[in-house]
N, C-alpha and C positions, 0 to 999 in steps of 0.2 A: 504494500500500500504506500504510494508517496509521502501521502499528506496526511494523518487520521482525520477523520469529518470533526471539525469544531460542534460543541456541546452546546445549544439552544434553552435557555431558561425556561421561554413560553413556545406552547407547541403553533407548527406554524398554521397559519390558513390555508384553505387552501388553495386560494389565489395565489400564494404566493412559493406555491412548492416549486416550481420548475423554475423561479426567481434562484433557488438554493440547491437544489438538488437535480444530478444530472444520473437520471436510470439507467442509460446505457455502460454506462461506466464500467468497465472491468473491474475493477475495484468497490463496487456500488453495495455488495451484497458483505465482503468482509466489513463494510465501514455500517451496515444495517446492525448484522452482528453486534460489532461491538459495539454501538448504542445502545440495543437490547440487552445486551450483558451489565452493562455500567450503569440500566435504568436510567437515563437519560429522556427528558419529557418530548426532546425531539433533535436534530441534528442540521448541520449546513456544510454543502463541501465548497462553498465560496472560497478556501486558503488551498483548496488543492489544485497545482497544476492542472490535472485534465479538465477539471472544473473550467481552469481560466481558458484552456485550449480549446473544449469545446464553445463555450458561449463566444469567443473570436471566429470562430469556423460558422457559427449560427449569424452572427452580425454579418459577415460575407456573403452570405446564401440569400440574404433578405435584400442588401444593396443589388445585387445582378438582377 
């Protein structure tokens, strides 16, 4: 896992899931894991590389 998913106080809406959380992620179901382990109310992969990787590759798709 690159980045572990940062730890969310308040769980999110859910308008604003795909704001924080990217599903496709190779990484998406270890970082799920370990949120459910550490009981965590809810999680954001916003500091993880693929994170940032993906949503730059989304901004490109929508400019063309």
């Amino acid at each position: 896992m690159p980045t572990p998913a940062k730890e969310l106080q308040k769980e999110l809406r859910y308008g604003n899931v795909t704001a924080h959380r990217y599903f496709d992620c190779p990484h998406y179901q270890k970082c799920l894991e370990e949120a459910v382990k550490k009981y965590w109310v809810s999680f954001s992969c916003r500091n993880c590389p693929e994170f940032k990787e993906y949503k730059k590759t989304q901004g490109a798709a929508r400019v063309r």
